[in-house]
C-alpha positions in Angstrom: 190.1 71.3 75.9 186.8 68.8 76.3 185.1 71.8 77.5 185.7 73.8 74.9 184.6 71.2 72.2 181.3 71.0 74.1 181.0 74.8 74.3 181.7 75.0 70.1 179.5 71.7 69.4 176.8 73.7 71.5 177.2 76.9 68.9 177.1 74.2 66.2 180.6 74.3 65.0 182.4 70.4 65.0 185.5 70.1 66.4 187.3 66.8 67.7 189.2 68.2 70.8 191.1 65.5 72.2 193.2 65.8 75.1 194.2 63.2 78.2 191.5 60.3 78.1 189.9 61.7 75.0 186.2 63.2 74.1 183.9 64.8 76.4 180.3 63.1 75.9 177.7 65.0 75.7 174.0 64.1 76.5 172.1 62.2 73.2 169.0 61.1 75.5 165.3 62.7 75.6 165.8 66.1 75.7 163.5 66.9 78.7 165.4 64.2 81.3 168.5 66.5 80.7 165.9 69.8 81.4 165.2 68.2 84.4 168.1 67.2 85.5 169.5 71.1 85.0 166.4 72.6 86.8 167.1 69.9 89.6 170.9 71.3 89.9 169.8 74.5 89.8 167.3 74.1 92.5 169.6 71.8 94.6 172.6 74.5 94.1 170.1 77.7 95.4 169.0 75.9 98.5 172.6 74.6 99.4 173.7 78.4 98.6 170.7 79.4 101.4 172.4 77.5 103.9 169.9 73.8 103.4 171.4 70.5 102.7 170.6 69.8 99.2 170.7 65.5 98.6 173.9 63.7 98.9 175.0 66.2 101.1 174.6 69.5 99.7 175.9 68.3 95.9 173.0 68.5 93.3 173.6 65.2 90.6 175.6 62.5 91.9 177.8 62.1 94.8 181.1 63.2 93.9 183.9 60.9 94.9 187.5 62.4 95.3 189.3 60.5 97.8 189.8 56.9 99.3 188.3 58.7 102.5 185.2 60.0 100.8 184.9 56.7 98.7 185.0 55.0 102.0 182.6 56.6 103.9 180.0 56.3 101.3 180.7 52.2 100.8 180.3 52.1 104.6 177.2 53.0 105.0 176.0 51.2 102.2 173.5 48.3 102.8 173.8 45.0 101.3 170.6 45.1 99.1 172.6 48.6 97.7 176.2 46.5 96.9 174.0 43.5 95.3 173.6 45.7 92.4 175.8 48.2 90.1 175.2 51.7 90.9 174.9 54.7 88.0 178.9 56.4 87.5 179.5 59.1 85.2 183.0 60.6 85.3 182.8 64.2 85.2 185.4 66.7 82.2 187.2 67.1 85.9 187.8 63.2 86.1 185.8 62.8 89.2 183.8 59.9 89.4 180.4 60.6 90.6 178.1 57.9 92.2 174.2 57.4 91.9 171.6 54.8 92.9 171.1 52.3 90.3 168.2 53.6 87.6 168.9 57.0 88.3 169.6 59.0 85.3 172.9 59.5 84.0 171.9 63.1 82.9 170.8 63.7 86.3 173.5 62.1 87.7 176.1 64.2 85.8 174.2 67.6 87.1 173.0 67.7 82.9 176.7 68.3 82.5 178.8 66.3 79.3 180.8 63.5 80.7 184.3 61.7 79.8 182.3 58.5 81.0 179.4 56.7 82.1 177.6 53.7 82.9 177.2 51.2 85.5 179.5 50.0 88.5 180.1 47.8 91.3 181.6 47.3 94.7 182.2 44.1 96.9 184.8 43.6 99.9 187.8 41.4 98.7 190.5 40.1 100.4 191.5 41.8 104.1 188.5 43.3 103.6 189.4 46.1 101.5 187.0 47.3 98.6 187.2 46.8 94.6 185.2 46.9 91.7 183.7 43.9 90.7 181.9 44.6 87.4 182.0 48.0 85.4 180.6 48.9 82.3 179.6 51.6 79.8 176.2 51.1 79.8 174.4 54.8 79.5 171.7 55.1 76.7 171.8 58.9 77.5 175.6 59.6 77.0 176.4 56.5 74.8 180.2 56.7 75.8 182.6 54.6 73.8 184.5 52.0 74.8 187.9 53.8 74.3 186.5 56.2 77.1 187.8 53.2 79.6 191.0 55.2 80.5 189.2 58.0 82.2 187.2 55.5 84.2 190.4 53.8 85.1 192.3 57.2 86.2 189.5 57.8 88.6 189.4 54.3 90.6 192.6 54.4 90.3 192.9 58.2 92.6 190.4 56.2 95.0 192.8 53.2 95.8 190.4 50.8 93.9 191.6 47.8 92.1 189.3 46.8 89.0 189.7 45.0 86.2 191.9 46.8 83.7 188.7 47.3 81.2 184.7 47.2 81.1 183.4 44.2 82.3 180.5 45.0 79.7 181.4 47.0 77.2 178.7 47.9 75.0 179.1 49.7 71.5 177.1 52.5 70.6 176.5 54.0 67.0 174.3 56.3 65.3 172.5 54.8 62.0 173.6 57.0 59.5 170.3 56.5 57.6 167.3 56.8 60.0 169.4 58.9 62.9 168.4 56.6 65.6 171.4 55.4 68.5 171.5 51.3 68.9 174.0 48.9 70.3 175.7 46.8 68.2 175.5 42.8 69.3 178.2 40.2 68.4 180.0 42.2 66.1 176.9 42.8 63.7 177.2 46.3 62.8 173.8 46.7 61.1 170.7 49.0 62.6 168.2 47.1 64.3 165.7 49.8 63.5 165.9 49.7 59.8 168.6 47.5 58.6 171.3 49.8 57.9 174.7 49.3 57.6 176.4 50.9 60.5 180.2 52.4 61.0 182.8 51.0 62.7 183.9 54.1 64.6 182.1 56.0 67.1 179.6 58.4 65.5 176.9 59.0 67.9 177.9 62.1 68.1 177.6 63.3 64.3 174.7 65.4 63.1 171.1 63.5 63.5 169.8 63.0 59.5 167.0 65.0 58.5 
């Protein structure tokens, strides 16, 4: 059903399709990063198609992670500079959380595909040795997910074996200003635009039509 809202919000008809962990998010950032990111999917997808490894193994965007194996083999090789830091996550409208290097572009990362999340995440060895997620948030200024899109985050550690910590570690809120258009975050509960002083809505609207 998310795919289908994208589809009819891409023909400019709204429609709030909600099913499972809620909204698919689509891309709000500069237009060209996203054109980018598709020609790089598209390019990455031929030569993978010709028989060449396309980066992360043959998989244009981000590294798609499925299973505790997969998850495991790409931790394992990761150095320690890499695990110091979050790394870029979207989860994809299939629920498969998708790994990138930190700074990498959540649009690229996503293949230029809308999202059910995405933001920033982290791994460290606990206990026994065994891997968890130390800090997670929803920290992407090109999909500006909201923080009720925490569920579909949690379904996918959850299929890799990884215990986290029941919510964003960061969560940060996005809105639209319904006067000048422009996407902010609000701090402390102060739900005003920093850009021009408007007043700002309580629910998630960076989705709605950009003023003219």
């Amino acid at each position: 059903m998310a795919w289908w809202r994208v589809r009819l919000g891409e023909r400019g008809v709204a429609a709030e399709v909600e099913e499972g962990f809620g909204r698919a998010y689509r891309y709000v950032g500069p237009p060209e990063l996203r054109e980018a990111a598709v020609r790089e999917f598209s390019a990455a997808r031929g030569s993978a198609a010709g028989g060449s490894a396309a980066s992360n193994g043959g998989t244009p965007g981000g590294l798609p992670v499925r299973t505790a194996g997969e998850f495991a083999g790409w931790a394992g090789v990761r150095t320690a500079a890499e695990l110091a830091e979050p790394f870029t996550f979207v989860v994809d409208l299939g629920g498969v959380l998708r790994l990138a290097p930190r700074r990498s572009e959540h649009v690229a990362c996503a293949g230029g595909e809308s999202v059910s999340s995405a933001g920033e995440v982290g791994f460290r060895r606990a206990g026994g040795g065994a891997w968890e997620v130390w800090t997670v948030s929803n920290l992407s200024t090109g999909y500006c997910p909201d923080v009720t899109s925490w569920p579909a985050v949690a379904a996918a550690l959850d299929r890799l074996g990884l215990p986290h910590p029941g919510g964003f570690t960061h969560a940060v809120v996005f809105r639209r200003c319904p006067g000048c258009g422009r996407c902010g975050i609000v701090r402390e509960g102060h739900y005003v635009c920093v850009f021009c002083d408007g007043d700002l809505p309580e629910r998630w609207n960076v989705d709605d039509p950009v003023p003219a």
